[in-house]
C-alpha positions in Angstrom: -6.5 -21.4 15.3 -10.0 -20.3 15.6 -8.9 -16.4 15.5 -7.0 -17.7 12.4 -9.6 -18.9 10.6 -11.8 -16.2 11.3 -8.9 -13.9 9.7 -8.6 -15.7 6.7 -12.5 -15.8 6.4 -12.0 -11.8 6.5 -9.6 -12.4 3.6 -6.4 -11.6 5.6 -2.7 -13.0 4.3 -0.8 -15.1 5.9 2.0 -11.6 6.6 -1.5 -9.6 7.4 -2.0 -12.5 10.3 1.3 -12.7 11.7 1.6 -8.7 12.0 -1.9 -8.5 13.2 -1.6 -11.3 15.9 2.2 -10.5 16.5 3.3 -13.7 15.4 6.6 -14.8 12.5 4.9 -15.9 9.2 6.5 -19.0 9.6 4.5 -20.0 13.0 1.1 -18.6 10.6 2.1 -21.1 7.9 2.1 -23.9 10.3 -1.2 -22.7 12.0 -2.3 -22.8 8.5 -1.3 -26.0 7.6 -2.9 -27.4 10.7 -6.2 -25.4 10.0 -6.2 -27.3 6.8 -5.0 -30.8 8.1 -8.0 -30.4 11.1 -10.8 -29.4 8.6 -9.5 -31.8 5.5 -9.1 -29.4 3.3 -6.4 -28.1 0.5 -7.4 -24.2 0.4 -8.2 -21.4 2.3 -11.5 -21.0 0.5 -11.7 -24.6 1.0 -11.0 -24.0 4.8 -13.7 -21.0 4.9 -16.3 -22.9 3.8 -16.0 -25.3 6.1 -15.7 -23.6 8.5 -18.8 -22.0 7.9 -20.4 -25.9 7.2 -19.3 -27.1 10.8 -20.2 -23.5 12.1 -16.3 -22.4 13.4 -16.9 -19.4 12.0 -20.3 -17.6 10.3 -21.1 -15.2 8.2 -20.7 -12.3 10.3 -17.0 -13.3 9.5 -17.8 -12.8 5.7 -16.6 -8.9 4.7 -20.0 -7.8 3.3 -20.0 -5.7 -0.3 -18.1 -6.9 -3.6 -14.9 -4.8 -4.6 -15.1 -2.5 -7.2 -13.2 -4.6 -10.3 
């Protein structure tokens, strides 16, 4: 769950996860969905900050640079 959240701090999808860490979408959901239930949250940014709060993940996570809009 820990790689997970660091993915989604990286901005990765839930079907950029599962290919990346070779698992069904399905079992990334439910890591998900656990990730949120453990940290009390309702989003991924939600999740991400907190994560960064209760140091699980830190900024070196963070993609540095805004995107070009």
């Amino acid at each position: 769950e820990s790689e997970l959240l660091k993915m989604m701090t990286q901005g990765f999808s839930n079907r950029e996860i599962a290919n990346e860490v070779n698992l069904s979408i399905r079992t990334v959901q439910g890591h998900v969905a656990q990730i949120f239930n453990k940290l009390g949250v309702n989003s991924r940014t939600e999740a991400v900050v907190r994560g960064l709060q209760e140091g699980l993940v830190s900024l070196d996570d963070v993609p540095s640079g805004i995107p070009d809009i």
